[in-house]
C-alpha positions as CSV (number, residue, x, y, z in Angstrom):
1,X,9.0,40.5,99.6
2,X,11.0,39.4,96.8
3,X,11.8,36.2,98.2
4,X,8.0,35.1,98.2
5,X,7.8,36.3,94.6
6,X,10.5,33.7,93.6
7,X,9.1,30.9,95.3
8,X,5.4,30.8,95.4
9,X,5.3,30.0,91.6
10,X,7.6,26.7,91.7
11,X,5.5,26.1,95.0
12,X,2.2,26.0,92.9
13,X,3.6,24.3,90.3
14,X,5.4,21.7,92.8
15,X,1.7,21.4,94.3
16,X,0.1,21.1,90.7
17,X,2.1,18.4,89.8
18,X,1.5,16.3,93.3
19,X,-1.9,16.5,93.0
20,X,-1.9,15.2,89.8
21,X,-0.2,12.3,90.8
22,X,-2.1,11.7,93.5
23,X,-5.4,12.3,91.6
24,X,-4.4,9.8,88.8
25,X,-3.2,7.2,91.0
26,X,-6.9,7.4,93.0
27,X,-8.4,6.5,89.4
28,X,-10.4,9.3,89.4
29,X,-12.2,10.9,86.1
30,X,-9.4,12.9,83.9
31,X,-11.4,15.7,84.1
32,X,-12.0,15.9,87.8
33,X,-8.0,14.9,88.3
34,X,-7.4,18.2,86.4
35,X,-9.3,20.8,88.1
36,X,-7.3,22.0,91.1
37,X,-3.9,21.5,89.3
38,X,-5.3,23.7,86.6
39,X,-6.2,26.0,89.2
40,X,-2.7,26.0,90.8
41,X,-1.0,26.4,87.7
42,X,-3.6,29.5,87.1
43,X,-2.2,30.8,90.5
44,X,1.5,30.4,89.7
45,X,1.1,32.1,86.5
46,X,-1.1,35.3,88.0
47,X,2.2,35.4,90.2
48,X,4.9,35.0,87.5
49,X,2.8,38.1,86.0
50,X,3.2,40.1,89.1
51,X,6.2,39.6,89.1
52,X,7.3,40.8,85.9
53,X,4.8,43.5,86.5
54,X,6.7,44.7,89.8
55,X,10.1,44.2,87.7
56,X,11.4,41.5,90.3
């Protein structure tokens, strides 16, 4: 269980960061380009917090 803790946040972030990318390099509108990272990075930080909560 503690193993998932570490990793799911650098995965999020990892995934944030890809799609991004990819989302810029499409052209898209900045604003739609930064919805589901914003979302990831949401996610990776409601995990960081359980972790500290839990005292991993």
């Amino acid at each position: 269980m503690k193993a998932w803790l570490f990793v799911l946040p650098w995965v999020l972030v990892g995934l944030a960061f890809i799609t991004t990318a990819a989302n810029l390099l499409r052209e898209v509108n900045v604003r739609e380009a930064l919805v589901l990272p914003l979302l990831l990075l949401g996610l990776a930080a409601l995990s960081w917090a359980m972790k500290l909560a839990l005292g991993v």
